[in-house]
VOGU-3710 file (C-alpha; in Angstrom, 3 decimals, decimal comma):
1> xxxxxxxxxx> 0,000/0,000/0,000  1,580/3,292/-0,857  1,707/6,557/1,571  2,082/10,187/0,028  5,683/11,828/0,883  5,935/15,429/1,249  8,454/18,089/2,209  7,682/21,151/4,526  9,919/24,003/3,188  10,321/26,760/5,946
11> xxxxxxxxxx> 12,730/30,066/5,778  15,429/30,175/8,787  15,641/33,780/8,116  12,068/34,806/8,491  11,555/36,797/5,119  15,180/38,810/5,834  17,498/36,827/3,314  14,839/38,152/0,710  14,888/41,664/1,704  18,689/41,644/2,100
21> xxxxxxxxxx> 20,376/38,882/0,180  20,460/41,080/-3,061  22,735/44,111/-1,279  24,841/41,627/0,556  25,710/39,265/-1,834  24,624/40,442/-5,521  22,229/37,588/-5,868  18,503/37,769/-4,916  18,400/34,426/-2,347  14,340/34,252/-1,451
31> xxxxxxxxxx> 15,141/32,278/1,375  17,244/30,361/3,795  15,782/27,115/3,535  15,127/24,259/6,117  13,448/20,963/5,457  11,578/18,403/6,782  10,166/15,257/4,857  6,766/14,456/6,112  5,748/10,633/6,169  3,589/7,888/7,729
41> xxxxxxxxxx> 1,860/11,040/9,222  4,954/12,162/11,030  7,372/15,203/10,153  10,705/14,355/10,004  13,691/16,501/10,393  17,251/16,547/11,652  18,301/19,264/14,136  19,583/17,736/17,627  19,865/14,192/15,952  16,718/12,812/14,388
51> xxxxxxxxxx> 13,611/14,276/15,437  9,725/13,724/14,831  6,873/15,838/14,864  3,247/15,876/14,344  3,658/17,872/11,007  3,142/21,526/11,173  4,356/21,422/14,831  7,859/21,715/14,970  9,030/24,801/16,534  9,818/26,385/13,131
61> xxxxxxxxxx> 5,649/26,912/12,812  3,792/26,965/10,048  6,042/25,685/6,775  6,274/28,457/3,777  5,247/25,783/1,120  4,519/22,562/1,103  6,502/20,208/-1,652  4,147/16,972/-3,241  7,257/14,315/-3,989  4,678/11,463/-4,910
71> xxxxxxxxxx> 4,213/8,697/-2,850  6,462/5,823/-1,474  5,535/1,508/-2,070  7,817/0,954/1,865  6,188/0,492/4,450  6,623/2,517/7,949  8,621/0,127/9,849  11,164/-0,529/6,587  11,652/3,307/6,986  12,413/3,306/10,978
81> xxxxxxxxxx> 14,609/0,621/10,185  16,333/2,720/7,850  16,271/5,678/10,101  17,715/3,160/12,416  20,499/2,246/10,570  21,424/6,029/9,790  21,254/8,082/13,424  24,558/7,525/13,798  25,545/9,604/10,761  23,124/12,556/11,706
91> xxxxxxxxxx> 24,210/13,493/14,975  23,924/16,733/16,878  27,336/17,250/16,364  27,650/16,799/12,992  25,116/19,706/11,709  26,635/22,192/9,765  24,613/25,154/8,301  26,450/25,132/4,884  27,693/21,517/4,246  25,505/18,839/6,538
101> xxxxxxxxxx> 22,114/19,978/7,711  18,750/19,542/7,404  18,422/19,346/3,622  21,047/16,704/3,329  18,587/13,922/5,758  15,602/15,162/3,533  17,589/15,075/0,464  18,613/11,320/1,850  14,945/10,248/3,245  13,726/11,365/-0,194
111> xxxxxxxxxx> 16,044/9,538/-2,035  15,544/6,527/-0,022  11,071/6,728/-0,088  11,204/7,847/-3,566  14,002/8,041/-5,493  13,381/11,598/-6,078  15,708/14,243/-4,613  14,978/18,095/-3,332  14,663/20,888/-5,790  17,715/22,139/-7,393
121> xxxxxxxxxx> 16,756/25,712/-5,458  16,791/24,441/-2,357  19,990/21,724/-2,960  22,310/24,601/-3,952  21,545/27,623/-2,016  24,924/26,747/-0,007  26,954/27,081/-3,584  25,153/29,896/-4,302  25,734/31,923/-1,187  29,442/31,024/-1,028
131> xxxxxxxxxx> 29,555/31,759/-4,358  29,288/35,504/-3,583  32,276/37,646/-2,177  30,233/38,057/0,719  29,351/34,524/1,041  33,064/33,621/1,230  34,126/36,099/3,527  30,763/34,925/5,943  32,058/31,171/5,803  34,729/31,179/8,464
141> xxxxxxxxxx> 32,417/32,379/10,932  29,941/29,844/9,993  32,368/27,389/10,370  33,345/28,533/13,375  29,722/28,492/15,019  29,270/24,989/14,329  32,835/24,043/15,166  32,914/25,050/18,675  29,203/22,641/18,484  31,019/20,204/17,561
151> xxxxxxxxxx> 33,858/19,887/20,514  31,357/21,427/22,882  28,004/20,427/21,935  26,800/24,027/22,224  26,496/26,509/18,900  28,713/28,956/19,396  26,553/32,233/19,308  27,055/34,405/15,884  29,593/37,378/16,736  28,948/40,967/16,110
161> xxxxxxxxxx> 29,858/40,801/12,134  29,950/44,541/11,669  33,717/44,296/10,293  32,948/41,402/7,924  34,944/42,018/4,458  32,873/42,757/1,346  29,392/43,525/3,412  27,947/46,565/1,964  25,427/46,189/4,938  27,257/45,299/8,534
171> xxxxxxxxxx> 24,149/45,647/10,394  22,130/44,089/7,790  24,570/40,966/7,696  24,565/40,544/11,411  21,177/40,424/11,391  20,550/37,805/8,843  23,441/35,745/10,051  21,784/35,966/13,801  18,067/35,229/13,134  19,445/32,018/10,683
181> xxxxxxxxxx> 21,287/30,732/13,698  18,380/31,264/15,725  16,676/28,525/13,585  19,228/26,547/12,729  19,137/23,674/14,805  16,378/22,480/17,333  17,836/23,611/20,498  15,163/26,415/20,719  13,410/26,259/24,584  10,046/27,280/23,362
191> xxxxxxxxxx> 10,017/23,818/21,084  6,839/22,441/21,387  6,167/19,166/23,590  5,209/17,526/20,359  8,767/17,585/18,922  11,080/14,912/20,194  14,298/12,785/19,704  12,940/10,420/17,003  15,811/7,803/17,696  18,014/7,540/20,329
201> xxxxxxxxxx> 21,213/9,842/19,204  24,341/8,437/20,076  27,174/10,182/21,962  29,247/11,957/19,815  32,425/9,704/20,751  31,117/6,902/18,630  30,547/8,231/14,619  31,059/5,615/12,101  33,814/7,162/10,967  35,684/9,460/14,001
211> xxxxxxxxxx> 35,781/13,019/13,037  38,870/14,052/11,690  40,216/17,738/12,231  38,031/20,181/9,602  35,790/17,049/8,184  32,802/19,086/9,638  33,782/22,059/7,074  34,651/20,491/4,305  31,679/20,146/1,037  31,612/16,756/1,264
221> xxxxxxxxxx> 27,993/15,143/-0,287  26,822/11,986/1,706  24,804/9,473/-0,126  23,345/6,676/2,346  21,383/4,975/-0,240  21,519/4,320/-4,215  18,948/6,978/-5,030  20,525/10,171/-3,413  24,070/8,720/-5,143  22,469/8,508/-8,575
231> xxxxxxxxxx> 21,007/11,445/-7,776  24,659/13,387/-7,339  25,636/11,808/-10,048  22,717/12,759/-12,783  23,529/16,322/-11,109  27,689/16,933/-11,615  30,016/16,727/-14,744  32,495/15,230/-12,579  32,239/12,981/-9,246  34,758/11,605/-6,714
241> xxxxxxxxxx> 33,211/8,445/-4,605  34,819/7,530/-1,517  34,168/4,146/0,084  34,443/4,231/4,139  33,426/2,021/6,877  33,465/2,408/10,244  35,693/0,111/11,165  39,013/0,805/8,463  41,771/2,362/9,735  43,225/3,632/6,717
251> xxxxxxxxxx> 39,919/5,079/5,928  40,672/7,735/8,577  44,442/8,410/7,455  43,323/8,836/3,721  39,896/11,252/5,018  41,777/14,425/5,338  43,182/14,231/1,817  39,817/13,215/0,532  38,392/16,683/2,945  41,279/18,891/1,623
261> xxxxxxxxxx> 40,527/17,917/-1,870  36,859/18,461/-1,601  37,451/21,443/-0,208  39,844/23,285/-2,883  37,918/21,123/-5,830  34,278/21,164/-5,501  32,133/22,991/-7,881  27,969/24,066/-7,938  26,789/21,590/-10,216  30,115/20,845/-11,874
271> xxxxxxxxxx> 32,456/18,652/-9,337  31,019/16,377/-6,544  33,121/14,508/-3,906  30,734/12,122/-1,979  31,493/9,543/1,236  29,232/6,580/1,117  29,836/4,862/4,864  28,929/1,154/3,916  27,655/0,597/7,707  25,119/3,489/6,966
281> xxxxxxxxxx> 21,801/2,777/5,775  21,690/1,425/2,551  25,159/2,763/1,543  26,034/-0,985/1,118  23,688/-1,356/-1,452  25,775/1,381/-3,790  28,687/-0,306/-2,745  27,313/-3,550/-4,208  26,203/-1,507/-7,452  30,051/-0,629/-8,295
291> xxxxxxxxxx> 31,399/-3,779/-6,645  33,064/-2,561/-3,641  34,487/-5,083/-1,541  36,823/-3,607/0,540  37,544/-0,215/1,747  38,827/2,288/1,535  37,997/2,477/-2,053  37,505/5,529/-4,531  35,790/5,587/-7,996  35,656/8,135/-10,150
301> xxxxxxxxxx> 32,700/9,445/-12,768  32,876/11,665/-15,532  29,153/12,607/-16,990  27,683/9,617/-14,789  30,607/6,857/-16,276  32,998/5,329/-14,166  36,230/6,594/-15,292  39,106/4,965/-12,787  39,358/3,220/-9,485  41,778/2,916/-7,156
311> xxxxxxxxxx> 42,098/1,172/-3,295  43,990/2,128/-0,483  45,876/4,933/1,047  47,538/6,319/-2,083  47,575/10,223/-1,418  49,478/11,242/-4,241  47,638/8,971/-6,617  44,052/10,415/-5,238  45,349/13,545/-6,033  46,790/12,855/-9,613
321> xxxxxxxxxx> 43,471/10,646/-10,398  41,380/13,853/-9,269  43,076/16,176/-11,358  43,425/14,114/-14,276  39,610/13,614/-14,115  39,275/17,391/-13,964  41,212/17,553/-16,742  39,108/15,353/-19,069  35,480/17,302/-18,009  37,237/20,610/-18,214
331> xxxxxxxxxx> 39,964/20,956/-20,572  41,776/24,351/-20,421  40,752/27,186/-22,023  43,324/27,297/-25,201  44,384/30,751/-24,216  45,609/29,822/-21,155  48,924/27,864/-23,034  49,352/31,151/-25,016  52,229/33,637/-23,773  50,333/37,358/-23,490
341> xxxxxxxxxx> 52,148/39,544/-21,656  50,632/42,838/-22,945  47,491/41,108/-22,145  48,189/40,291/-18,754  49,533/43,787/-17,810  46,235/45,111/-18,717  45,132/47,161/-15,402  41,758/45,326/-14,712  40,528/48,305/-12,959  37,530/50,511/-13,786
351> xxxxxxxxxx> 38,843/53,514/-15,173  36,173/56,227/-13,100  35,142/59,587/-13,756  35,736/61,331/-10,498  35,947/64,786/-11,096  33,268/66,818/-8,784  31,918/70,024/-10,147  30,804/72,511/-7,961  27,500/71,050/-6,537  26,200/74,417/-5,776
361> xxxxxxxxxx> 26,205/75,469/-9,744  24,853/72,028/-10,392  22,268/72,292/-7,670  20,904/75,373/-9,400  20,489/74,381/-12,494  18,347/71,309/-11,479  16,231/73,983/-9,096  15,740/76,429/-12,513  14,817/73,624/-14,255  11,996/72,463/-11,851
371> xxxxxxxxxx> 10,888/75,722/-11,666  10,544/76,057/-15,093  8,552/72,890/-15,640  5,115/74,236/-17,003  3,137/71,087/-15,144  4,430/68,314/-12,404  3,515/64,966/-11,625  5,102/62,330/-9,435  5,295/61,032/-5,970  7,280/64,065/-4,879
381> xxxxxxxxxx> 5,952/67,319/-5,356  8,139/70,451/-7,003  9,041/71,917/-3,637  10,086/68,085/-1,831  12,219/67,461/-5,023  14,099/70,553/-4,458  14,371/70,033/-0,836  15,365/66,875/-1,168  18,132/67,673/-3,436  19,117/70,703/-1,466
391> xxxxxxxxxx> 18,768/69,530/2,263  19,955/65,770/1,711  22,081/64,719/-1,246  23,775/68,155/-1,871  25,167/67,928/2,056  25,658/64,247/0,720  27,937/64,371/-1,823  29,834/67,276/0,042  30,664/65,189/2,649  31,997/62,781/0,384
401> xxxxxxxxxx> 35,593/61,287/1,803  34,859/62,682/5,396  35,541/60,971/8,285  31,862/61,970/9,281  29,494/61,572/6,297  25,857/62,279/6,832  23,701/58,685/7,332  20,629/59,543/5,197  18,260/57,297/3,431  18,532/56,985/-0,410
411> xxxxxxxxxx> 14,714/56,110/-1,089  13,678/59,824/-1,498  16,766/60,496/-4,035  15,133/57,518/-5,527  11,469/59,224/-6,147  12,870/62,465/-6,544  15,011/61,172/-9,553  12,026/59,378/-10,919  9,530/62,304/-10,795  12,119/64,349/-12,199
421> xxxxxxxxxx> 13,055/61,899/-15,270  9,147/62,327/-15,678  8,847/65,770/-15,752  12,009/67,020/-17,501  13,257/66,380/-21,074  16,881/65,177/-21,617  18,343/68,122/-22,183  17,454/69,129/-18,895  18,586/66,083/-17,113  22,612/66,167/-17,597
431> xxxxxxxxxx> 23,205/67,585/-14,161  20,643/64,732/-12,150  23,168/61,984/-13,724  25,448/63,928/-12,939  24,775/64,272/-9,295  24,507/59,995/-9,602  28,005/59,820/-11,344  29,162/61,579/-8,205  27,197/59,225/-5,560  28,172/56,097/-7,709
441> xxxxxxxxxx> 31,648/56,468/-6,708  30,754/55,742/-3,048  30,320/51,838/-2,137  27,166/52,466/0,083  25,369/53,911/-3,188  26,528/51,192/-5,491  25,161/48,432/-2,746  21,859/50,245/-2,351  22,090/50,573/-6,005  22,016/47,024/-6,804
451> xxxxxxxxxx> 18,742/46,331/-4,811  16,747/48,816/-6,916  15,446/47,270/-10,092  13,642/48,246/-13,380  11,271/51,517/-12,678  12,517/51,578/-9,167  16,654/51,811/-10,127  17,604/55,440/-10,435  20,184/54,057/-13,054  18,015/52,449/-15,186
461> xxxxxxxxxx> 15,526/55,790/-15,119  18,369/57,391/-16,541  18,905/55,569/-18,687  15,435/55,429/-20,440  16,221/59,035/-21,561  19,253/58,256/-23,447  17,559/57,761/-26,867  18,014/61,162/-29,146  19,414/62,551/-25,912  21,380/65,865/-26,749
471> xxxxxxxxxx> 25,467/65,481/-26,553  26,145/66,797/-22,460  23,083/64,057/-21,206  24,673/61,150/-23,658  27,855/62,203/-22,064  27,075/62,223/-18,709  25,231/59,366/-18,756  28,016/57,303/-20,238  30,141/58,548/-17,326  27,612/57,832/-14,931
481> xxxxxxxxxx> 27,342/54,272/-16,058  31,356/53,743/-16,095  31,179/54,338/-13,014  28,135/52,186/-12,130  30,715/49,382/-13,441  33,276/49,939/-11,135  31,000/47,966/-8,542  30,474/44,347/-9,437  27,176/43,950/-7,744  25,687/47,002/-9,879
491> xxxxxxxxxx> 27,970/45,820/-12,781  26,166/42,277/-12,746  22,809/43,496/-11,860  23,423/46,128/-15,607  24,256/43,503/-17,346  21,132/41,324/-16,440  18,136/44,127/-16,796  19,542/46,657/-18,890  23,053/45,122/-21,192  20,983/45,387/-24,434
501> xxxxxxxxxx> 20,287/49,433/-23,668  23,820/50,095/-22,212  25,191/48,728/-25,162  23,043/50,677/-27,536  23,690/54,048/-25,572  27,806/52,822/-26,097  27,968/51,697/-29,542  25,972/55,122/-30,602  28,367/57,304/-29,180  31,269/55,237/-30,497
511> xxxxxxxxxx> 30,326/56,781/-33,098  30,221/60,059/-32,274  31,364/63,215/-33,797  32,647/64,617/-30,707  35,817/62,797/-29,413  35,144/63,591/-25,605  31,717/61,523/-26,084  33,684/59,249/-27,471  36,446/58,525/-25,298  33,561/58,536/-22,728
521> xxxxxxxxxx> 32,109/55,735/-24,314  35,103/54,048/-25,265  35,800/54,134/-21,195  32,666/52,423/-20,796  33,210/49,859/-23,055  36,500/48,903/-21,206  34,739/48,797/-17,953  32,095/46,073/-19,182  35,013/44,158/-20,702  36,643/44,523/-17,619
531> xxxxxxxxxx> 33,867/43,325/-15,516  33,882/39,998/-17,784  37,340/39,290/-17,911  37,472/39,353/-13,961  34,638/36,662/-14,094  36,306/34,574/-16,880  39,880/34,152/-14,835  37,605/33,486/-11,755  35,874/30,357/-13,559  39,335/29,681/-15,625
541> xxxxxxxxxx> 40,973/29,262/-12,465  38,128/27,061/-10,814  36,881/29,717/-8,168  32,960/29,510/-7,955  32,773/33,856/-7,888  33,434/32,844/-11,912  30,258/30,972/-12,230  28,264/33,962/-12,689  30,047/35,077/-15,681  26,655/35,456/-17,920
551> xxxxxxxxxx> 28,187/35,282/-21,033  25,752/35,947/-23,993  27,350/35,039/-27,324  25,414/37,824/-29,395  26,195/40,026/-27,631  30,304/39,240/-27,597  29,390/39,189/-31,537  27,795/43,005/-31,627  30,864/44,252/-29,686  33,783/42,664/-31,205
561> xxxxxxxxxx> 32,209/44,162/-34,334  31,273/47,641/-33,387  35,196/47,959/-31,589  36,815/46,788/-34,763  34,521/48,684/-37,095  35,637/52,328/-34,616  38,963/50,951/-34,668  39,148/51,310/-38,426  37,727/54,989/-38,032  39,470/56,087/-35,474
571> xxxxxxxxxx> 42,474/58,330/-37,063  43,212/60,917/-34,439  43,470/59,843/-30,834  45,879/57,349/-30,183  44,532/57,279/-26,238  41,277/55,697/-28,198  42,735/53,229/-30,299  44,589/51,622/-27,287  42,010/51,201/-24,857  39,625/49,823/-27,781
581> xxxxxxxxxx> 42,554/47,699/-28,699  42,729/46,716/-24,412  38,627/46,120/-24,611  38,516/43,851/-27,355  41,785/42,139/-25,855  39,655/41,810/-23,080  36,548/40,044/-24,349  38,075/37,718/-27,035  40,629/36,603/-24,486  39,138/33,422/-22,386
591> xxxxxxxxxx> 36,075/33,629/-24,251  33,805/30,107/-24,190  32,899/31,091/-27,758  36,459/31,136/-29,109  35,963/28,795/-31,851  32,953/30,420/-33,427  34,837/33,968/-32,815  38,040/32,987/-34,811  36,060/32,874/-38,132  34,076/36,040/-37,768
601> xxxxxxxxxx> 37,348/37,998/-36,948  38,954/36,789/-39,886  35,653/37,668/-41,757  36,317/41,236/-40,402  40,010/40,921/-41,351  40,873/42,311/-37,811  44,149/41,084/-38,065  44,436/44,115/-40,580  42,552/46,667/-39,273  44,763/46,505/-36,143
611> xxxxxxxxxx> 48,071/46,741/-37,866  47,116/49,185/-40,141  47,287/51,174/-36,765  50,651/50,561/-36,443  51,522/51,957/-40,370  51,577/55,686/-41,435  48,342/57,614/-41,707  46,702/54,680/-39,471  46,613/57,098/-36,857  47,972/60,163/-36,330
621> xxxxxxxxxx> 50,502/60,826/-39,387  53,071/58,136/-38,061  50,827/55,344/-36,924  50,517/54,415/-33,260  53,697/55,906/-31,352  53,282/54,891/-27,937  55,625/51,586/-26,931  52,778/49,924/-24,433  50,293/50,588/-27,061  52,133/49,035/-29,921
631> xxxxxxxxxx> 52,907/46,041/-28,303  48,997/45,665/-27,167  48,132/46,034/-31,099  51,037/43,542/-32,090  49,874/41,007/-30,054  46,554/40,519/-30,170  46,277/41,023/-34,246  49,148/38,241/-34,045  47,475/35,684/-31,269  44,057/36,537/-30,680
641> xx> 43,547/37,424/-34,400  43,389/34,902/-37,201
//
């Protein structure tokens, strides 16, 4: 007779990891996710060992949503057996927020009633949040918390995080990091009666396989049963299996190396390392599948195949198998062999536009121009605007570089900058963007910045106007947005909602008569490129940061076209043709596309175009003079360039 199997999906953080997880970490994370599977009319989760609840009545309340995962053919006691067979494994001491917690027993349970596994949104929320600069910086503290559990038995309380590196929002981060903790783990007093020890939990002297220095740190999968292996499997390129027991010595001498690789070679949903414990549940069942007899024993997948297999306490081997398999699912990107030293010394840093005008002039046109406005509409009258302007961001942006600055609120910037993109024309607007290309130089603006989206991002407000905009708008704009690129967050969040409009507002004035516009959006241009080069040697180099590259092949395509076709114009300005040259250095160079690219820039002849540069009348009357600059030209039209 089959029973329905659900899972109970609450949020640890209360609704804050939505409301903050954007401006902390650059990624909008809806949720910090706990689990229960619910079975056999009992709610099962694993906090303080394995516990049981009437469902609904757990001391995390109500759950958010409620997942159907079908139904399951055992029968109750088959799954207490199994539960049985692994308390051992989920002990109190073993939790870990990031890398063993309540998702991995669901993810187990679910694998083990149904074969199915948790959703992919809940599954890699940990790769996603330390896949953030903030998320990295956050993890030694996490791992601290639960460390000190672990030798203690006790969570170490969350310190005051108000330093943390990369956190745009200290107080925002501490809070978040505090009410997670709160609800991380059943030790909460005010659990109801209802909740309980499910199984006997064993003392934490006796794990099936002792503990062993950072093991409870280290992103190590655990598969207790065929399904949840399969299931890492059908999910990563590339998988490492290790084959424990609780009883093998060498086991534990060869674990570290096994941790330590885990830990500088996992990858989201590219490189898995996974411990199956045959005295664990069903785990002997998957080590019947592959024909494990003794222990410890490692095999290793590529795209679900098993590639090579090896036995005993070979560390260097491990290591050498590892990488080799790496290897084979990610061969290197062809440019990395190449030698490009005028590549390479390419500063990747923003080039800003930081020059303040005098606020007071700019303050006054903005008032004349509100004044002047022959009807209003908006959130914020004609009089708040100007206050606004003149009471709060003037004093602002003054202040800019103090010791002191003035705490104020950026929401009413926000409406005043939208009422006034509705009430003024373009023409009228240069000195608004330019008040922005001031603020965006400051990292609390770019991190507020990045929450605000569509009709609510100043940025983007501004950037509506931009078609048939007269020259000083187009210019300021393009300033304004170089240095809205400076800031990754920002940077990323451009490049999702608004890269097709940015681009058009660049390649126009690429194209512009007037050579300050254009330098202005040649600078642009080298601060996108920028942006994706620092993502490409991220992923090149294996660091998860690079996983959030969001390449977009067209687009690579439109701008390798439009900076060869203003290369070929450009006959003046020497400053121009070099960083062009630098940008499209920049995004052919570790491209995933390289192979389609090499045909299109011989289509273009862009070997030509850029050594024509180099010849007499190709710019300036002698060619390009400058030593840096030559060599940059020389060596991508000779490597990069077919």
């Amino acid at each position: 007779m089959s029973s329905p199997v659900k899972v109970y999906v609450y949020d640890l953080s209360k609704g804050l990891a939505g409301q903050v997880s954007l401006q902390l970490t650059g990624k909008q994370i809806d949720g910090v996710w706990h689990t229960s599977v619910v079975a056999f009319g009992k709610e099962i989760f694993y906090g303080l060992g394995i516990c049981e609840t009437e469902p609904g009545r757990s001391h995390h309340g109500s759950p958010l949503r409620i997942v159907d995962m079908g139904e399951t053919h055992m029968d109750e006691q088959t799954f207490v057996e199994y539960l049985s067979q692994i308390k051992e494994h989920y002990t109190a001491d073993k939790y870990h927020l990031l890398d063993f917690n309540c998702n991995s027993f669901t993810n187990d349970c679910l694998g083990f009633l149904t074969g199915g596994s948790l959703p992919p949104y809940i599954k890699d929320l940990p790769s996603d949040f330390l896949s953030t600069p903030f998320g990295a910086a956050l993890r030694p503290t996490i791992d601290a918390m639960f460390r000190g559990r672990a030798s203690t038995g006790v969570l170490t309380p969350p310190p005051d995080i108000s330093a943390t590196a990369n956190s745009p929002n200290p107080a925002s981060a501490s809070s978040l990091l505090q009410a997670v903790a709160a609800g991380a783990t059943s030790n909460n007093p005010e659990m109801p009666s209802s909740s309980r020890n499910y199984l006997p939990t064993p003392a934490p002297t006796s794990p099936p396989t002792p503990v062993q220095g950072n093991s409870l740190i280290t992103p190590v999968h655990i598969a207790t049963n065929p399904s949840s292996f399969r299931n890492v499997l059908h999910t990563h390129r590339a998988v490492v299996a290790f084959f424990t027991s609780a009883t093998c010595g060498p086991c534990r001498m060869i674990e570290p190396v096994f941790e330590d690789l885990a830990k500088s070679k996992s990858r989201a949903n590219d490189v898995a390392f996974v411990k199956i414990d045959l005295s664990v549940g069903m785990s002997n069942a998957v080590g019947g599948e592959y024909g494990v007899r003794v222990t410890p024993t490692f095999i290793l997948f590529l795209d679900g195949n098993k590639t090579h297999e090896m036995k005993g306490i070979n560390a260097p081997e491990l290591r050498t198998q590892v990488d080799l398999l790496l290897y084979q699912a990610f061969p290197p990107h062809p440019h990395t062999t190449l030698s490009l030293p005028a590549i390479e010394a390419i500063p990747l840093n923003a080039i800003l536009s930081s020059q303040v005008p005098n606020l007071d002039i700019v303050l006054a046109k903005v008032t004349g121009f509100i004044d002047a406005a022959p009807s209003w509409s908006g959130s914020t009258t004609k009089e708040a605007t100007k206050q606004i302007l003149a009471k709060n961001i003037i004093p602002y942006l003054k202040a800019r570089g103090s010791s002191s600055p003035p705490n104020i609120s950026f929401e009413p910037w926000k409406d005043a900058t939208i009422s006034l993109a509705t009430n003024l024309s373009a023409g009228e607007l240069f000195p608004v963007a330019d008040m922005w290309r001031v603020a965006l130089l400051e990292p609390a603006v770019c991190s507020w910045s990045a929450t605000k989206v569509g009709p609510e991002s100043p940025i983007l407000v501004l950037l509506s106007k931009a078609e048939s905009a007269p020259r000083n708008y187009s210019l300021t704009l393009l300033r304004m947005i170089s240095n809205a690129f400076a800031n990754k967050i920002v940077a990323r969040e451009l490049l999702l909602s608004s890269r097709s409009s940015t681009t058009a507002l660049m390649v126009a004035a690429l194209f512009h008569d007037d050579a300050t516009v254009r330098l202005a959006a040649v600078n642009l241009a080298f601060n996108m490129t920028v942006h994706l080069q620092r993502l490409r040697v991220e992923k090149v180099r294996g660091n998860v940061e690079g996983d959030d590259v969001g390449e977009n092949e067209d687009w690579d395509v439109e701008m390798i076209s439009a900076l060869l076709e203003v290369i070929e114009r450009e006959k003046a300005s020497e400053e121009i043709v070099h960083r062009l040259t630098a940008s499209l250095a920049l995004l052919i160079r570790l491209s995933p596309s390289i192979e389609q690219f090499a045909s299109l820039l011989e289509v273009l002849q862009a070997q030509k175009i850029l050594k024509d540069k180099l010849e007499r009348g190709g710019c300036g009357d002698t060619g390009v003079v400058k030593k840096e600059a030559r060599k940059l030209i020389e060596e991508v039209a000779e490597k990069l360039c077919p």
